[in-house]
N, C-alpha and C positions, 0 to 999 in steps of 0.2 A: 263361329259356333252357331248351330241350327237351333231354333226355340223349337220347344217339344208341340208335337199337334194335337193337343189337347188343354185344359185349363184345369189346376187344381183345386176340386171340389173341397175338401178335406180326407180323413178316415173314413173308412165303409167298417170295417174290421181287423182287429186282432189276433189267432190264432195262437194260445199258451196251451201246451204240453204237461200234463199233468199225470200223476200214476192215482188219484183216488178221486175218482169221479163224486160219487156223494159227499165229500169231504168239501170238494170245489164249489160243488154246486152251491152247498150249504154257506160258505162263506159269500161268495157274489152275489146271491141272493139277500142273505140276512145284515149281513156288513154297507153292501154297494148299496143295497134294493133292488138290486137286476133283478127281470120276470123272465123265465121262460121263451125262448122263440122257438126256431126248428131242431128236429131230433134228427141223427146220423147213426139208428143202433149198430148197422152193419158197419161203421166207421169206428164206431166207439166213441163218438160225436155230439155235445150238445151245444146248442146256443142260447145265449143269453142278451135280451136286449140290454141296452146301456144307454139311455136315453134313445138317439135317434141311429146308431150305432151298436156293432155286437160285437161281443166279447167271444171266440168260440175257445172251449176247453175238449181238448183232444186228450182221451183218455189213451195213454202209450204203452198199459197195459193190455188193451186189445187186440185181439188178432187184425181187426182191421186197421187199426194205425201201425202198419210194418213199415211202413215210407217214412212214418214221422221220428219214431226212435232215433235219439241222437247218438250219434257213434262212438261215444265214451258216455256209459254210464253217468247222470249229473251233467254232463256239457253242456245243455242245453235247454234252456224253458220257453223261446218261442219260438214255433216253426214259419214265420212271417206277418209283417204286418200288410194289409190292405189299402193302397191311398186311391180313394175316387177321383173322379174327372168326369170330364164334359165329356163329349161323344167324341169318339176317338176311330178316325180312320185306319182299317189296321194296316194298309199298306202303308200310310204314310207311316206311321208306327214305326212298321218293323224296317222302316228306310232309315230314320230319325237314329231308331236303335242301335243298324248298322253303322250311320257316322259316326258313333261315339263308342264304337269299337267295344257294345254290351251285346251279350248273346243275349238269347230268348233262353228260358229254361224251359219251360211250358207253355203254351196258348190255350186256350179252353173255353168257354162259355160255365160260367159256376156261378153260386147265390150269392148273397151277402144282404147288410142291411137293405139296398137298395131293389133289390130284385136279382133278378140272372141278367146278367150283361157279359159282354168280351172283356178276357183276363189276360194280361202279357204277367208273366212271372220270369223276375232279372235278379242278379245279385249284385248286392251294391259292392266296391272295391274291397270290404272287410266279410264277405261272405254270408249276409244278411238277405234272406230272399224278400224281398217287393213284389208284391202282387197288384199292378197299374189296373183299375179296373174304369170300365164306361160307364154308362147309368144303363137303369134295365131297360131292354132292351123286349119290346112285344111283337103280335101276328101280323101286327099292318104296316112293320119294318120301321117304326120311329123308336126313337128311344127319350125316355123319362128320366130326370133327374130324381 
């Protein structure tokens, strides 16, 4: 068995599926104390910090969340969680990947608490998407934790 080429940092983020955006908002803010992070209107998207971590609530009554909509009505309230890591080679990655016989669903470069870094998105053996993210990632090609 191959060890992963990376180190895990903790949580970057969460992703919950929600149909009433102000409803959400109103509770993570006034219940958690969550503030405000980035907005997604063309997503139907907002984020909320949660300490040093974000919580994002994806509104699936949007037109822009058509991907997120779970395929039976109620089946589903998150569309993945986010675990960080140290800097992550992506070829080593997607070598790592291939030994253990996990596809790739998506690769990307997207936000999170940490910045925009490289994202592998896998599904773990019960159908749960993983979004493995690196730290951000800037213009002089280092990456930050």
């Amino acid at each position: 068995m191959s060890l992963p080429p990376f180190t895990l940092t903790g949580f970057d983020h969460v992703v919950y599926l929600v149909d009433d955006m102000a409803k959400a908002i109103e509770f993570y803010a006034s219940v958690l104390g969550c503030v405000p992070g980035y907005s997604y209107p063309a997503l139907g998207m907002e984020q909320l910090w949660c300490g040093s971590c974000l919580i994002v609530l994806w509104d699936i009554t949007h037109p822009g969340a058509a991907s997120a909509v779970p395929p039976v009505p109620g089946g589903r309230n998150v569309d993945h969680l986010c675990i960080a890591t140290s800097p992550i080679d992506p070829a080593a990655m997607r070598a790592h990947l291939a030994a253990h016989g996990v596809p790739i669903v998506h690769e990307a470069t997207h936000g999170g608490a940490r910045g925009m870094g490289h994202s592998f998105y896998i599904l773990d053996p019960f159908g749960n998407k993983l979004e493995i993210k690196g730290p951000a990632e800037y213009a002089d090609g280092r990456a930050r934790a």
